[in-house]
N, C-alpha and C positions, 0 to 999 in steps of 0.2 A: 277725395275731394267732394266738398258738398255744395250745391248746386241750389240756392235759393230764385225762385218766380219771386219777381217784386209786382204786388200787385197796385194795379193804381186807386185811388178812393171812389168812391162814388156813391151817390147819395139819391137817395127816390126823389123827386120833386114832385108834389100835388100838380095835380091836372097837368102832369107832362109824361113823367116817369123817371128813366136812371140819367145822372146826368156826372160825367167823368168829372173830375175837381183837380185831373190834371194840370191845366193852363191858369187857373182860377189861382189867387194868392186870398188866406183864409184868415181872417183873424176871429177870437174866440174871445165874447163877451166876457166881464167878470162879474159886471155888476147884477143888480137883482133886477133883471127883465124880462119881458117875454122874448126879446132879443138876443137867441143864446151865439149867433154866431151869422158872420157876414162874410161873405166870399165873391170876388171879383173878376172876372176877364176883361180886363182894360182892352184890349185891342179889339175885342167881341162885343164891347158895354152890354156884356151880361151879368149878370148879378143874380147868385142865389142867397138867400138870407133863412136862416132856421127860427124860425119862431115858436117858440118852447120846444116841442118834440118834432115838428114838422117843418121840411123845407119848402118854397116857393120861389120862382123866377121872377123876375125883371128883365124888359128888353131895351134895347138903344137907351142905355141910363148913362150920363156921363159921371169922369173920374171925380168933379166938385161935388157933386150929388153923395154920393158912398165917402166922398172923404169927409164930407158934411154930417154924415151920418155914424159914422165912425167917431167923428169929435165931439157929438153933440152928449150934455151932459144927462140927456133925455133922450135917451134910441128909438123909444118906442113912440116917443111922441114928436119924433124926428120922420120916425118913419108913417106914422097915420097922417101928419099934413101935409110931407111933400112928397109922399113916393106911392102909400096905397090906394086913394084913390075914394071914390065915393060906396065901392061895394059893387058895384056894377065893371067900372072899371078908371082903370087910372094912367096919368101919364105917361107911365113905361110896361103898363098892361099888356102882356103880352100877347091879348087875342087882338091888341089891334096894333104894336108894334110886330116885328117880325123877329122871330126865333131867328139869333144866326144860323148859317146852313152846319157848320159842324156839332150841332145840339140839336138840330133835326131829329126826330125818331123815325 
């Protein structure tokens, strides 16, 4: 008998750290963006998004939001007017909304 560990994914996220992507449902860009891949906890409104090689969070984001941004035929220019923010910080910014507690580090 052989005995496989199923391990779960997880992914570093900028200015947080590891963040499990077990709860999260992922979908994986195809088109040419810096938007390679969006991932969501609906019940969490967390959101991590990969942007070229790198991931980053979102907090308290709702499901219209990511589904908006999922459908848009411009992801990334989906994502610089309604989700990132001015560079300082933005709507679902995390340092000023609240990291759910099970993403806590």
């Amino acid at each position: 008998m052989v005995c496989q560990v199923a391990t779960a994914e997880t992914v570093q996220v900028k200015y947080h750290g590891t963040v499990s992507l077990d709860a999260f449902a992922c979908v994986d860009v195809k088109e040419n963006s810096d938007v390679s891949r969006i991932c969501y906890d609906k019940a969490e409104r967390y959101m991590v998004i990969r942007l070229k090689a790198t991931y980053y969070h979102y907090c308290e984001i709702d499901t219209g939001i990511v589904q908006g941004l999922q459908s848009a035929s411009s992801k990334r220019q989906f994502f610089e007017t309604r989700i990132r923010g001015n560079g300082v910080d933005g709507p679902f910014d995390c340092r000023r909304q609240p990291i759910p507690k099970k993403y806590r580090l």
